[in-house]
Structure formats: C-alpha cells, structure tokens
VONUNU-576077 format. One record per atom (N, C-alpha, C): residue in three letters; z, x, y. Coordinates in steps of 0.2 Angstrom, whole numbers, padded with zeros to 4 digits, always signed. Example, Ala and Ser with C-alpha at 12.3 -4.5 7.8 and 13.67 -1.06 7.14 Angstrom:
BEGIN
ALA+0039+0066-0028ALA+0039+0062-0022ALA+0039+0066-0016SER+0035+0064-0011SER+0036+0068-0005SER+0039+0064+0000
//
This chain:
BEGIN
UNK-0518+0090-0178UNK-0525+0092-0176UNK-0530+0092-0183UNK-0534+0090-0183UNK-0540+0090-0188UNK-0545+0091-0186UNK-0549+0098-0189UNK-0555+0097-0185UNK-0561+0098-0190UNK-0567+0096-0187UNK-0574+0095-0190UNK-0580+0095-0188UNK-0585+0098-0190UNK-0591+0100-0185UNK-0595+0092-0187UNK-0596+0091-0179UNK-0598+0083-0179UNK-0605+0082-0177UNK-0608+0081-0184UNK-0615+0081-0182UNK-0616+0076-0190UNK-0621+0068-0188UNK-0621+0065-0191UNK-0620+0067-0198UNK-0625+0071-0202UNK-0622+0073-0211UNK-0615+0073-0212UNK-0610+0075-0207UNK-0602+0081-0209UNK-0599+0076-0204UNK-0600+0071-0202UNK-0595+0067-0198UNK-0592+0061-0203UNK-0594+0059-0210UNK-0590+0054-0212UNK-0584+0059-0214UNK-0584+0064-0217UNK-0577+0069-0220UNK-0570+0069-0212UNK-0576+0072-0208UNK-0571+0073-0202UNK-0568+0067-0199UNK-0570+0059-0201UNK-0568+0053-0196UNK-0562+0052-0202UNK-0564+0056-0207UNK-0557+0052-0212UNK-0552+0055-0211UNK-0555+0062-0210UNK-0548+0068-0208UNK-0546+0068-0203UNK-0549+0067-0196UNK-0546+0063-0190UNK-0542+0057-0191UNK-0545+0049-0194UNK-0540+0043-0194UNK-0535+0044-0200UNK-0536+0048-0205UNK-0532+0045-0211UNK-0525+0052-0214UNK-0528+0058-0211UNK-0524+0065-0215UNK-0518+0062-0211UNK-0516+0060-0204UNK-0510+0061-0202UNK-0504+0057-0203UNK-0509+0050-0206UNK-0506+0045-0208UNK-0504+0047-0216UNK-0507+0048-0218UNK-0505+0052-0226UNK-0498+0056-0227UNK-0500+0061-0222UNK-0495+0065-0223UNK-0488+0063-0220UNK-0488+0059-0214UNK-0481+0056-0213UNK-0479+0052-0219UNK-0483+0049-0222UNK-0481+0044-0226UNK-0476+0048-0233UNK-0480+0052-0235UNK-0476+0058-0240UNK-0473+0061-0237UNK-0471+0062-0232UNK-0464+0065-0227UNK-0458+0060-0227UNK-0461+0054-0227UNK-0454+0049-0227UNK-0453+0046-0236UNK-0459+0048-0238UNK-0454+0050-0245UNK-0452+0052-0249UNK-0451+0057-0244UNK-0446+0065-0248UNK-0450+0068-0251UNK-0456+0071-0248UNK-0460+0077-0250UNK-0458+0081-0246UNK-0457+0088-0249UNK-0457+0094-0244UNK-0463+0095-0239UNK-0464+0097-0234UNK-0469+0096-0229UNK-0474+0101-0234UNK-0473+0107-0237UNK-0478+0108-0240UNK-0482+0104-0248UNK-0478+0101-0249UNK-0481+0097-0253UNK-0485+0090-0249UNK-0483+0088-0245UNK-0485+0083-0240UNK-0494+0086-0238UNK-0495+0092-0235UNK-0500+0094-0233UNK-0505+0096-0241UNK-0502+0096-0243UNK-0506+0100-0251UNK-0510+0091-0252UNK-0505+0088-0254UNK-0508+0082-0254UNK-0511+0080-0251UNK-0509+0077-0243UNK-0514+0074-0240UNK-0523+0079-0239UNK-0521+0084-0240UNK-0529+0089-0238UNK-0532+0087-0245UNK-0529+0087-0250UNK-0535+0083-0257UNK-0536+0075-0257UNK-0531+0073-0254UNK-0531+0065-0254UNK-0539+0064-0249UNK-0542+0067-0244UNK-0545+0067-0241UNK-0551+0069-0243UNK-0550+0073-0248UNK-0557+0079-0248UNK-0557+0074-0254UNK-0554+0070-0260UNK-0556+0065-0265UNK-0558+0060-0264UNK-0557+0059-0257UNK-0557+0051-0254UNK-0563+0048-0256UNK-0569+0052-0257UNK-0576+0045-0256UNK-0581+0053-0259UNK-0587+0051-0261UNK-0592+0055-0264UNK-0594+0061-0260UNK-0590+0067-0259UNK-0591+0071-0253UNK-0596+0076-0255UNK-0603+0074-0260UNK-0604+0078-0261UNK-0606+0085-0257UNK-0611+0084-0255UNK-0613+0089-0250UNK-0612+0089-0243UNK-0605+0087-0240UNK-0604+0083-0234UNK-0596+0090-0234UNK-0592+0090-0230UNK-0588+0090-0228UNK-0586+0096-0222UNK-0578+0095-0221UNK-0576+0097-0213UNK-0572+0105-0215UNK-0569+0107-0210UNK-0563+0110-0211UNK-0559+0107-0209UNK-0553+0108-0208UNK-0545+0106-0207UNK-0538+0109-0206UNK-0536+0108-0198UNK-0531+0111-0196UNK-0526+0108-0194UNK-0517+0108-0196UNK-0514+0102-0195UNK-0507+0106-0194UNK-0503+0106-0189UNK-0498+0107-0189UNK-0493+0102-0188UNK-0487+0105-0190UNK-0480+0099-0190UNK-0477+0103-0188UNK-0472+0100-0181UNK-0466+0102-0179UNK-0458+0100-0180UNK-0453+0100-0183UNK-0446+0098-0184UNK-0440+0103-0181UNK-0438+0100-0176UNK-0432+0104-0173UNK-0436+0111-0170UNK-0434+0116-0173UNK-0434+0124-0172UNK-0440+0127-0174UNK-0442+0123-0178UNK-0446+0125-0184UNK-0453+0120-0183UNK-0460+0125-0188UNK-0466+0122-0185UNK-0469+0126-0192UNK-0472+0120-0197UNK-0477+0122-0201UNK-0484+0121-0198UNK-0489+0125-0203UNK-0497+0129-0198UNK-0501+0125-0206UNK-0506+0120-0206UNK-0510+0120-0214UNK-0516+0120-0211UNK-0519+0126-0213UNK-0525+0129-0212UNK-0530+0128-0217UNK-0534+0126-0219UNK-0540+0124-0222UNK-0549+0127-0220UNK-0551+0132-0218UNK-0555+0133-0214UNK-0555+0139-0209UNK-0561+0140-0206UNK-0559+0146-0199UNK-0556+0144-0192UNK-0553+0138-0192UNK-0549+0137-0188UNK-0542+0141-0187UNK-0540+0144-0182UNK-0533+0148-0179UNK-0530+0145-0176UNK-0526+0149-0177UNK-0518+0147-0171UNK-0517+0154-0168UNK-0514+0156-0162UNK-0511+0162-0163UNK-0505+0160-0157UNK-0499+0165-0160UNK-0493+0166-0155UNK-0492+0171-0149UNK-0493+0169-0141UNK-0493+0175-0138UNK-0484+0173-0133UNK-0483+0180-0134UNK-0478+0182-0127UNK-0480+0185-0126UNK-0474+0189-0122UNK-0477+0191-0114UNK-0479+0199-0117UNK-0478+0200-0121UNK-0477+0210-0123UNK-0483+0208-0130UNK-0486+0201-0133UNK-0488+0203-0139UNK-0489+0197-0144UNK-0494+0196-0147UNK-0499+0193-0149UNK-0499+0192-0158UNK-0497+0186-0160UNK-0498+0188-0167UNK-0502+0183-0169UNK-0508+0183-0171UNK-0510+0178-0176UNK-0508+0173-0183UNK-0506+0167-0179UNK-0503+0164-0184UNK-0505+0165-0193UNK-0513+0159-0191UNK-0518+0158-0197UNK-0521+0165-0200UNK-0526+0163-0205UNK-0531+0169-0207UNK-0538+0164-0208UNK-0542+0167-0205UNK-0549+0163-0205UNK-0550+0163-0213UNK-0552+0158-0215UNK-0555+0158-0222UNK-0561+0159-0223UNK-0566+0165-0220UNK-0574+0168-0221UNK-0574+0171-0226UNK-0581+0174-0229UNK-0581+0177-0233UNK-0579+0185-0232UNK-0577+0188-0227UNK-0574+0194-0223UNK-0566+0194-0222UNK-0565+0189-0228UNK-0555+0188-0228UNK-0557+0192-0235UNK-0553+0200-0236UNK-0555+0201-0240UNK-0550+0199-0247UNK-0544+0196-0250UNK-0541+0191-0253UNK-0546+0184-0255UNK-0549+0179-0248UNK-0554+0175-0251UNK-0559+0177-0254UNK-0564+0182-0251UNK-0570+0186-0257UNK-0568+0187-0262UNK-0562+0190-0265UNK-0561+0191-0271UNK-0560+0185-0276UNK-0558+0180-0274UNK-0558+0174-0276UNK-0563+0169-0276UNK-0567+0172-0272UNK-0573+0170-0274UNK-0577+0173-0278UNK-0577+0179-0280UNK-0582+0183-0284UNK-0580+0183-0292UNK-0574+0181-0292UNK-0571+0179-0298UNK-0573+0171-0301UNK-0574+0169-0296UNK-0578+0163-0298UNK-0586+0163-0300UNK-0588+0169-0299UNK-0595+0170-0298UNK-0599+0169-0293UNK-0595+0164-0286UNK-0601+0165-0282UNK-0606+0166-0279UNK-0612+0164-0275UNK-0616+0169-0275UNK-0617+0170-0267UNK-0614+0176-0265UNK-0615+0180-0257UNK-0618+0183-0253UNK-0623+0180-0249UNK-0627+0183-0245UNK-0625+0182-0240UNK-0621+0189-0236UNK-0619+0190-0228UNK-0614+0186-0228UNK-0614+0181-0223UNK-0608+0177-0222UNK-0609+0172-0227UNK-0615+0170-0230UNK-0615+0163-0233UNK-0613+0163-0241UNK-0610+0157-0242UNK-0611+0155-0251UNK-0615+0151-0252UNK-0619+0152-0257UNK-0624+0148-0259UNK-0624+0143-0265UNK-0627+0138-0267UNK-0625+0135-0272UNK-0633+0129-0274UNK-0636+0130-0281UNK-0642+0125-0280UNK-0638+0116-0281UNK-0641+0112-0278UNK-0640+0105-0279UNK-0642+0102-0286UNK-0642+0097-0286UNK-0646+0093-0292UNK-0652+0092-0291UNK-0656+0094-0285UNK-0663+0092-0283UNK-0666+0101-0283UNK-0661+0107-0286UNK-0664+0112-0286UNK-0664+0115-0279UNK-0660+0117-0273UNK-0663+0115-0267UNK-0656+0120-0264UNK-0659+0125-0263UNK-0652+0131-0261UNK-0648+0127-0254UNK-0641+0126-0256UNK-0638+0123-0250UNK-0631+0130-0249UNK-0629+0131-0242UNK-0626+0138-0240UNK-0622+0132-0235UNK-0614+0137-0236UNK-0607+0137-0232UNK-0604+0142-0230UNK-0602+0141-0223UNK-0599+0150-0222UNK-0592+0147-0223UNK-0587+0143-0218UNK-0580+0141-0223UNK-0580+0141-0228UNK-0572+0145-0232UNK-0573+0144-0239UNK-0566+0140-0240UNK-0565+0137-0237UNK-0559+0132-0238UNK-0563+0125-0234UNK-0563+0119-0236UNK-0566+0113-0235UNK-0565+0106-0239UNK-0562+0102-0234UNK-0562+0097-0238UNK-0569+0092-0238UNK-0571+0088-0242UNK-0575+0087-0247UNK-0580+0092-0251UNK-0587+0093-0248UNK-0590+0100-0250UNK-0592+0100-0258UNK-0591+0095-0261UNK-0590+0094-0267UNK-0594+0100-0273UNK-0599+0100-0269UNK-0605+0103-0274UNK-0603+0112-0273UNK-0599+0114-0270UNK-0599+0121-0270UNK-0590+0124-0272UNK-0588+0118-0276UNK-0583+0120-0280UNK-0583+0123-0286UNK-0589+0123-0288UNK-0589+0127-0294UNK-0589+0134-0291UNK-0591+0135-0285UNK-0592+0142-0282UNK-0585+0145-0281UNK-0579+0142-0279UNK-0573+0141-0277UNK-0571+0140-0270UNK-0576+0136-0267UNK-0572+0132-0263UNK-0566+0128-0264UNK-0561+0127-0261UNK-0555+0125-0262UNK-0555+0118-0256UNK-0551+0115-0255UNK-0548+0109-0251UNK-0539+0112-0249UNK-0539+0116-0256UNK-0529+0119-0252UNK-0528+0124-0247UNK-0525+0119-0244UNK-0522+0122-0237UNK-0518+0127-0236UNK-0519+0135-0233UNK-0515+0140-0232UNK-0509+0137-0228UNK-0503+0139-0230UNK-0498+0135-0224UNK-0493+0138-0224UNK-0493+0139-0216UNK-0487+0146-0212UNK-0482+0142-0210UNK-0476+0142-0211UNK-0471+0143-0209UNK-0468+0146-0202UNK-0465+0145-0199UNK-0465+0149-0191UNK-0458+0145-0185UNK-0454+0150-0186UNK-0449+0149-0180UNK-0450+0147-0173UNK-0450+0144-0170UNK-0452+0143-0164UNK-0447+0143-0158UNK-0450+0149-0155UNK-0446+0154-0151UNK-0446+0149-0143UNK-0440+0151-0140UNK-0440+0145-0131UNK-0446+0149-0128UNK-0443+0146-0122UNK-0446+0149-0115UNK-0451+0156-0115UNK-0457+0157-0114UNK-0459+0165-0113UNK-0465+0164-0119UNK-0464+0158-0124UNK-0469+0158-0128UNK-0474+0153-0128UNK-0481+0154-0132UNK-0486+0148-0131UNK-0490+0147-0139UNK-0492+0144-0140UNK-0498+0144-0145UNK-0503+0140-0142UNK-0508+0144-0146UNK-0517+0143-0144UNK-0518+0139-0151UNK-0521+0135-0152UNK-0525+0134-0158UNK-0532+0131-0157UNK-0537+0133-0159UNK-0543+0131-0159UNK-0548+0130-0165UNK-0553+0127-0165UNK-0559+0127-0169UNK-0563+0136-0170UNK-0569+0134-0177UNK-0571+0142-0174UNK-0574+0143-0169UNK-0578+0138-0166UNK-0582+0139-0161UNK-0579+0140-0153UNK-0573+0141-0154UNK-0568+0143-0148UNK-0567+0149-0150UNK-0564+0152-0155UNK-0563+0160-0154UNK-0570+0162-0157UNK-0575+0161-0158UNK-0583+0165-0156UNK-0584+0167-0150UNK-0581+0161-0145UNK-0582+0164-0138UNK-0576+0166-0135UNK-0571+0164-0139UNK-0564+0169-0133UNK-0562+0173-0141UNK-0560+0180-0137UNK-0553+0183-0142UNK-0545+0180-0140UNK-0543+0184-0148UNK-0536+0183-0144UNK-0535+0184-0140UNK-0535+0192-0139UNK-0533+0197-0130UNK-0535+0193-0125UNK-0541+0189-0126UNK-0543+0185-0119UNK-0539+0179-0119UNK-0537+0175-0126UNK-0536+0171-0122UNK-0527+0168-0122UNK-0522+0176-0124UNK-0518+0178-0122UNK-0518+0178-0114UNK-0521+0183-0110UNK-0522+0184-0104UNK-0522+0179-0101UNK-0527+0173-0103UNK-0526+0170-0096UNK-0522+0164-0098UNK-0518+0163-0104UNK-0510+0160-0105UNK-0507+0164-0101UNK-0507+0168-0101UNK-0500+0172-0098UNK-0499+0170-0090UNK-0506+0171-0087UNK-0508+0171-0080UNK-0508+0165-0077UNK-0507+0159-0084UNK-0507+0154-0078UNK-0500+0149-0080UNK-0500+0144-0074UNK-0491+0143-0074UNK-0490+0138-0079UNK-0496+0132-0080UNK-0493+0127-0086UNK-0502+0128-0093UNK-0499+0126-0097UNK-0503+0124-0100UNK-0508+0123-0100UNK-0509+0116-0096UNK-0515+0111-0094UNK-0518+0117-0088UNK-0516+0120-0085UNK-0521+0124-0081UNK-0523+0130-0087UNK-0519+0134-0090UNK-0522+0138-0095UNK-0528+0134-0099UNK-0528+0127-0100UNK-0535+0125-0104UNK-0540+0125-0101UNK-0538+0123-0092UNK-0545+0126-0089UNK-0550+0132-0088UNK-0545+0136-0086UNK-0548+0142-0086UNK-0552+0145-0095UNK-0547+0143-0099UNK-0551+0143-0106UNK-0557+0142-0106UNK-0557+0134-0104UNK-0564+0130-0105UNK-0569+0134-0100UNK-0567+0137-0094UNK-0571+0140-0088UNK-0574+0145-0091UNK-0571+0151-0096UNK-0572+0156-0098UNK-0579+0155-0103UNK-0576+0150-0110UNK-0582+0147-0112UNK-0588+0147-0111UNK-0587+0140-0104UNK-0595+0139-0101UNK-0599+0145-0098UNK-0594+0149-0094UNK-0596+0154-0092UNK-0599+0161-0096UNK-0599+0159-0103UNK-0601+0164-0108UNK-0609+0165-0109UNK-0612+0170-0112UNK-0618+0171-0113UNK-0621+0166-0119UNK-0618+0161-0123UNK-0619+0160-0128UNK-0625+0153-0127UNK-0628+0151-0130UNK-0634+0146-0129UNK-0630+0140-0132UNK-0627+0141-0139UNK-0626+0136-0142UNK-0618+0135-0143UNK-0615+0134-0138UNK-0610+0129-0139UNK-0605+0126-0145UNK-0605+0127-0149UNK-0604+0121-0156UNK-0597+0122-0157UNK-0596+0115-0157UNK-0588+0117-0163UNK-0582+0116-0159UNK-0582+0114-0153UNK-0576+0117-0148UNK-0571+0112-0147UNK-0566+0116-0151UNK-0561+0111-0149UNK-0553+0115-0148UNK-0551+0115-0143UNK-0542+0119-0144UNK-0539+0115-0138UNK-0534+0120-0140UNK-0528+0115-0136UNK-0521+0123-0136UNK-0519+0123-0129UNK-0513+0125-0128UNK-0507+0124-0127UNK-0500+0127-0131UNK-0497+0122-0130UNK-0490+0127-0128UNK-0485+0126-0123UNK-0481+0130-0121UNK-0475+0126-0117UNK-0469+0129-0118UNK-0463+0124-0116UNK-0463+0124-0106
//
C-alpha cells in the first residue's frame, strides 16, 4: 500500500510510489536484501526519482512472509492490531506532536508553528508540511524532513486477530477504539470496511480528504 494526497501539484510523487515502490522492493528482495534494507532503498529510490522539489507524498507499505509481517511507515499513515481484549498501534504518526520527531527536527533548526514546518523557497515564498516523513519534498530537507522509513517488525497472530491500516484522513475521522469496535462486530472484513466507510460519511467533517484504508483479517 502506498499512499498520497491526490491533488494535481502531489500526484507525480504518489503515481511513482503507487507504480514503481513495489516493484522496487521485490526486486531487492529477490536479490538478497534484507526486507529492511529493501524498504530503506526503495523509499529513497522514489523520493530521488525526478526533481521533487516542492512536490511529494507520504508512504505506507507492508510485507508479509510466512508468520511474519514487516510495517515501512513514512508519514501519518497507521496501522493498528486489534483482538478481541485489546488494541495496539502498530506505526507512530510522524507529526510534529511525536515528541522523538520534534526533537529531530529542532535539532535541525526547523521552524515550527502549531502543526506546521516551514521552509522559504527560491522565489522567497513561505511553503509549510505537517508530515515529517515524505518522500520527495525536496526543499524542506534542510528542515529534516526524512524519506526513511520507520519499520516494525510484527508476529502475526491466527484466528481472533485483524489489522486496520489507513491514510490520515481515515483516522481524523475514526479512532482506534471506533474502529476496533466495529471490526470486532462484524463477521468478515469486507463488511467491516463498510461499516468503516458508513461511519465516515456519516461524520460531521465538510472535507473528506485523504481517505484510503483497508481491513484485513483471517
């Protein structure tokens, strides 16, 4: 899964990280990179790809083998694992409110007002990012923006268990607690994502943005 807020300026980053990250990374999986190396690579091979300067996406990608399920998070994109007793969040959003990313930002010098980072262009012209993980973004690497991928590791347990993952514009409108609850309540998957998506629509929110998740359960 790769995702990217698709709006014409930010959609070349995201069509490249949509057709090309997963093809990447198999590729340095079948030649004996460690899946963490595989992910570290393909997330810079992407964000190096083409002139990004003031362009680019977030990025979420997981890999499953056997028992076992790597999580590369780049961005405010989540995952979380719910049973039936209890709820753990995979990923860690990368906002300026991860208090580990602020410190690495401020170390950098950047400059932080509320959510956003700030950064002037070559045209002198204040441009702001609430992600602080992004692949291309180019002009707000001096700030510490990064392209490297946070990446979890995770046993993956049978029967009784699910994972949620979505964009941020999916958990702005659902919590986990919500949207544990209605995984638990409903019998597969696919009916789990409707109820999701019904809660959604059904929310106070005007602007919609960003939405993209997916359930997934044995």
């Amino acid at each position: 899964m790769c995702l990217g807020k698709w709006v014409p300026s930010r959609a070349r980053v995201a069509y490249h990280a949509v057709e090309e990250l997963p093809r990447i990374f198999l590729a340095k999986i079948k030649a004996k990179q460690s899946v963490e190396e595989a992910f570290n690579g393909s997330f810079d091979n992407i964000s190096s790809m083409d002139n990004f300067s003031e362009v680019g996406c977030t990025a979420f990608s997981f890999f499953i083998k056997g028992n076992m399920m790597w999580v590369a998070n780049a961005g405010d994109s989540r995952m979380i694992e719910i049973r039936q007793k209890s709820i753990r969040q995979i990923t860690y959003d990368h906002r300026i409110d991860n208090p580990v990313e602020r410190q690495r930002l401020i170390s950098k010098g950047a400059i932080i007002r509320g959510s956003y980072i700030y950064v002037l262009n070559e045209r002198k012209c204040l441009k702001s990012i609430i992600p602080i993980r992004t692949l291309g973004d180019h002009i707000f690497k001096e700030a510490g923006i990064i392209s490297k991928p946070e990446i979890f590791k995770r046993k993956i347990f049978g029967m009784g268990t699910a994972l949620v993952a979505g964009t941020n514009g999916f958990w702005d409108e659902v919590s986990n607690e919500q949207a544990a609850d209605i995984v638990r309540k409903a019998k597969t998957a696919k009916k789990a994502a409707k109820e999701l998506l019904r809660k959604i629509y059904e929310s106070d929110c005007d602007d919609l943005d960003n939405i993209t998740f997916m359930v997934i359960r044995p």
